[in-house]
N, C-alpha and C positions, 0 to 999 in steps of 0.2 A: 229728314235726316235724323238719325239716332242720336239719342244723348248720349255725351262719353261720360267717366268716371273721372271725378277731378284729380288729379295729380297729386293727392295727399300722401305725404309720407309717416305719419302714424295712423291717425285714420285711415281704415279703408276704405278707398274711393270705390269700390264696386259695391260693397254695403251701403253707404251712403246713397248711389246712384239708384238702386234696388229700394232702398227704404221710403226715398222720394215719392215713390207714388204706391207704395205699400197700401194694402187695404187689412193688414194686421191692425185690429184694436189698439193692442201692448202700444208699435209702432204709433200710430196714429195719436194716442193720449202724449207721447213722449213728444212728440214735434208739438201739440198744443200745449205742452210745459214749457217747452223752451220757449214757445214765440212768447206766452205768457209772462216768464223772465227777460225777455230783451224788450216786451214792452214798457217794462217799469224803468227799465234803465233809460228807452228813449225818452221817458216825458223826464227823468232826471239828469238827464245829455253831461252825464259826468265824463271829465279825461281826467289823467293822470301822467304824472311828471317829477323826475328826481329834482326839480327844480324848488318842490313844494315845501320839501324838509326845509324848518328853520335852523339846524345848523350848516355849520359850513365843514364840509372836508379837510382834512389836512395838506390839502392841495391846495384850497382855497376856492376851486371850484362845484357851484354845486349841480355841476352836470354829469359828476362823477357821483357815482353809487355808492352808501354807506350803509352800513350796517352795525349790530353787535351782535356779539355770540351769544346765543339764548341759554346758555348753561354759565353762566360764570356770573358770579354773584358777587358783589362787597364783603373782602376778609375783616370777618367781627374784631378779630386780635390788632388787627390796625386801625389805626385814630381817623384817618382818608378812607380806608376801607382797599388803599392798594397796596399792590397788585391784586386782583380780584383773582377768585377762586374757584375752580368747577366743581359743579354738580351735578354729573350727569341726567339728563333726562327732566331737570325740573326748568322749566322757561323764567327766566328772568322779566318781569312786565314792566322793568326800566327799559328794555329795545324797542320797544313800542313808541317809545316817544320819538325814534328816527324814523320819519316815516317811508322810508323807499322800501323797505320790504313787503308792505301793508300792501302798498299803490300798486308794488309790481303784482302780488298779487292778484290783486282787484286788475288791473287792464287783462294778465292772460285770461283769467275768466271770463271777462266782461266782452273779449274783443272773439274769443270763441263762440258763448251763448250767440251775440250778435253775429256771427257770421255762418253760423247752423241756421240762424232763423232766416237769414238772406237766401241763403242755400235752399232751401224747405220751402220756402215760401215766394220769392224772388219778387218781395216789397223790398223799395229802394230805400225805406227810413232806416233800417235794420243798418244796411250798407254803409249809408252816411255817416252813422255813427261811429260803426267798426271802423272806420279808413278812420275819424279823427281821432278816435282812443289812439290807433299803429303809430299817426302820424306825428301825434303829440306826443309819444313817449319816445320813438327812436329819430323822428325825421324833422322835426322841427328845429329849426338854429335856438330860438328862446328857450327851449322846453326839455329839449331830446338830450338822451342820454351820452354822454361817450362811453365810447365803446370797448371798456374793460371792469372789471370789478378789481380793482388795488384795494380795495376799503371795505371790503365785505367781511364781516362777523368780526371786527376789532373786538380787541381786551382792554379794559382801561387797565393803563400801567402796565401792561405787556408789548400789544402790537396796533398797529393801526388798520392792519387789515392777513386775510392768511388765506391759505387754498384754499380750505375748507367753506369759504366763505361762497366758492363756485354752487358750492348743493344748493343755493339761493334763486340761481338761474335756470334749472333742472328742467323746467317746464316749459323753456320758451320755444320749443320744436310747436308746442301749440300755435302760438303766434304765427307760426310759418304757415300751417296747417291754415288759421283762420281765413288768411288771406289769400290762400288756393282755394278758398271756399267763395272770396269775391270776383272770381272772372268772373268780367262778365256787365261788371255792375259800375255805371255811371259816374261812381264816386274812388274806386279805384284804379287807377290809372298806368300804363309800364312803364314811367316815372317815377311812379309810387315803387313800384313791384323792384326797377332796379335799383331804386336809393337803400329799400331795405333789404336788399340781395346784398349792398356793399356794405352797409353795416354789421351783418353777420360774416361777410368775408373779415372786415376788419377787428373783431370779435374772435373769429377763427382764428386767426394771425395773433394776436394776442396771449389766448388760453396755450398753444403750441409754442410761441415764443416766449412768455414774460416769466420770471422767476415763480410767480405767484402760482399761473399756469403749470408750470413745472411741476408745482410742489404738491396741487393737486392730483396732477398726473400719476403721480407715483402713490398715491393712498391706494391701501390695499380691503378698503369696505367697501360701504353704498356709495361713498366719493367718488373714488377710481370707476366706480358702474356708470355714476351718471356724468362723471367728466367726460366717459364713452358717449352716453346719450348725446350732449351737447358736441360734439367735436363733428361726430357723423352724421346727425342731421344738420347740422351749419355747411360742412364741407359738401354734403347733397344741397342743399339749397343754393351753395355758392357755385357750384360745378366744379368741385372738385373732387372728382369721384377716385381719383387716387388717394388721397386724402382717405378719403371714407373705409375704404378698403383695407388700408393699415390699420386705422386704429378699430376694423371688425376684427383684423388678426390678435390688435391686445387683447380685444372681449372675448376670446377663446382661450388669451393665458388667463384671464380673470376667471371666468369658467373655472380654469381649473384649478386655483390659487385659491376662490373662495367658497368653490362646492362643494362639499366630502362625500367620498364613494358612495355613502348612505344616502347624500340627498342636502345633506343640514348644512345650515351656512355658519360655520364657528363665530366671525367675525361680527357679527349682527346677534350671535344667540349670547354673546358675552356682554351687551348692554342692559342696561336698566329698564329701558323700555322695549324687550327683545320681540316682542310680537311685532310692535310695528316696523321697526326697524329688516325684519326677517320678509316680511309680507313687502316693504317698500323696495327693498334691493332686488329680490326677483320682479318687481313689476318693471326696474329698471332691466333688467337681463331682456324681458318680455319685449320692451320697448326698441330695444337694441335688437332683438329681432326682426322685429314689423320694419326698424331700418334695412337692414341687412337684406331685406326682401325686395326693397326698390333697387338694390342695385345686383340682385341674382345670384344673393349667398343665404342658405337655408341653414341659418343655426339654431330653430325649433328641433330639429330631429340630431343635431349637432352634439357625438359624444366624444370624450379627449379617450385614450387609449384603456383608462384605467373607470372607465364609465359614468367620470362625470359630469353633467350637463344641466339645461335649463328643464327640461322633464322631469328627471332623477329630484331635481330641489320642487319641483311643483306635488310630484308623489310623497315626498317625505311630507309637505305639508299641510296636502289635504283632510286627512284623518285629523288632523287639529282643528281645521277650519270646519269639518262636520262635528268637531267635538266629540268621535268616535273615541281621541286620546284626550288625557288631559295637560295642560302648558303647565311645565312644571317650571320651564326656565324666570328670572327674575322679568318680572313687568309692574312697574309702580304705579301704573292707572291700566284703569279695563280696558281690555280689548275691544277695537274699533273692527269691524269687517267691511267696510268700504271696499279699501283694495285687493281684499280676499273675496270681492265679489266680481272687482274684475279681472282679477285673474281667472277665478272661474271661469266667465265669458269668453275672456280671449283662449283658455288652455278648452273648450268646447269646443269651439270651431275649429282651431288651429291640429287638436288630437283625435278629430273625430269622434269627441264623445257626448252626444246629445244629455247622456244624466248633469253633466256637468252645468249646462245650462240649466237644466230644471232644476239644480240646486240653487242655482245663481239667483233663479227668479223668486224660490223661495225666500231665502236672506235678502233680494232687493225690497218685498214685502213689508219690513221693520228695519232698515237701517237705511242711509245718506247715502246715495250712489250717485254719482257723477252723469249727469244725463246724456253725456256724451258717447260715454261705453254702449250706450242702448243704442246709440242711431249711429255709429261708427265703428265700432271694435268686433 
């Protein structure tokens, strides 16, 4: 019997499936990294859990997720230092001391590495661990999370929590992703699979109904992009593929709200830190694709009447990324090319353009790339 391509909905499971028994070198070094990262994590059998933070929410619960806004600092002309004050672009290293941003962090990572390397290799210590990082963070009664963000990116002396505070959750399609990587596996169970299917449905139900959600909803940056990302891979993982399908229709108003005929995205190029910001909203647009593709809407070649699209913003900002032009917009720390590498990757495959790749692999040469991109995008 043939192997099938797992069911991932950012990763491509036919890559993945392809890469699996790959006799590419590249290929090959890149699965002995990952298994080499999920092995330091098994002899270190870390989980994580909003439960960790020593404060308490203003709910009083700490199964609720907390945060602060990484730009808003203590106002010097005040004796308290409140109401605090923004500063774009510069991180605050008092948020650090709540720790559920860090954690959440650390498991989407942790729970991916480890379930590429289950994938890749189909040793069941890999697995064990991936299923107790999932289960400890959303499905455990002592540990797991509930299932909204009220409290994400608080102001002291302004708010206790704000939309904005959803860009916090942006990545957790991964998590879904991980765990389509464990059919299969001893340790993940359709128990497992549907307790954390209701979680994201009640998660979905949340972001669409609560003010908070709302308020999200209606940003018109990187926000509004990846409130898209999360709503339509939840509503795909949950089965709700009408769901999905509406809010693909907003990511075409967005499309056309925040790409200009040129290419440029105004809204991301007026930050302080406009490289990253410019390079992270297109990979969310990218992202939003790779969705759109599991449910049989093609918005890679996707243009609005007046020609603007996810293409048009990857052409404007290539020349920058080969440094052909130079970034005149404001950016207060150097440019990272991480995600300017995979968009390469994914705008190779996705446009048929082989140079694209061999640029990518160029710049993966000298910078931090996601080892994920290599064996799934």
């Amino acid at each position: 019997m043939l192997a099938q391509a797992p069911a991932t909905i950012v990763l491509d499971g036919k890559i993945l499936l392809a890469n699996r028994t790959s006799i590419d070198p590249a290929i090959k070094a890149a699965i002995r990294e990952i298994r080499e990262k999920a092995d330091k994590l098994v002899k270190a059998k870390r989980t994580y859990s909003v439960t960790n933070k020593s404060q308490n929410p203003p709910s009083g619960d700490k199964h609720d997720y907390m945060s602060q806004g990484p730009y808003w600092w203590p106002d010097p002309a005040k004796p308290n230092g409140l109401p605090y004050i923004r500063r774009d672009g510069e991180r605050n290293p008092e948020l650090l001391k709540i720790s559920d941003s860090t954690e959440l962090g650390e498991m989407m990572s942790d729970s991916e590495t480890l379930s590429l390397a289950y994938y890749f290799s189909r040793d069941e210590k890999y697995a064990e661990l991936a299923a107790s990082v999932v289960r400890t963070w959303f499905l455990d009664l002592k540990t797991g999370q509930n299932p909204n963000l009220n409290f994400g990116q608080g102001i002291p002396g302004i708010s206790s929590g704000r939309g904005i505070g959803l860009i916090e959750t942006r990545g957790l399609y991964r998590v879904i992703d991980a765990t389509t990587l464990l059919s299969g596996s001893l340790f993940w169970s359709k128990s497992d699979r549907d307790g954390l299917k209701k979680w994201f449905a009640d998660f979905l139900k949340w972001m669409i109904e609560s003010p908070i959600g709302k308020d999200e909803a209606a940003q018109r940056n990187n926000h509004g992009t990846y409130y898209d990302v999360q709503v339509i891979s939840y509503a795909i993982f949950a089965e709700r593929r009408d769901i999905a399908l509406r809010q693909i229709d907003i990511s075409k108003a967005r499309i056309r709200s925040q790409i200009e005929t040129d290419g440029s995205q105004p809204h991301e190029l007026a930050r302080t830190l406009s490289w990253g910001y410019t390079n992270m909203n297109l990979f969310g647009f990218f992202t939003i694709a790779r969705l759109a593709e599991t449910v049989g809407v093609d918005l890679w070649k996707y243009e609005s009447p007046d020609n603007r699209g996810i293409r048009k913003a990857f052409t404007w900002l290539l020349p920058f990324i080969r440094n052909e032009k130079e970034w005149t917009y404001k950016q207060i720390k150097a440019r990272e090319f991480g995600v300017s590498t995979a968009l390469l990757k994914i705008a190779g495959r996705k446009y048929n353009e082989p140079e694209y790749q061999r640029f990518a692999d160029k710049l993966s040469k000298d910078r931090d790339t996601n080892i994920a991109e290599i064996l799934g995008y």
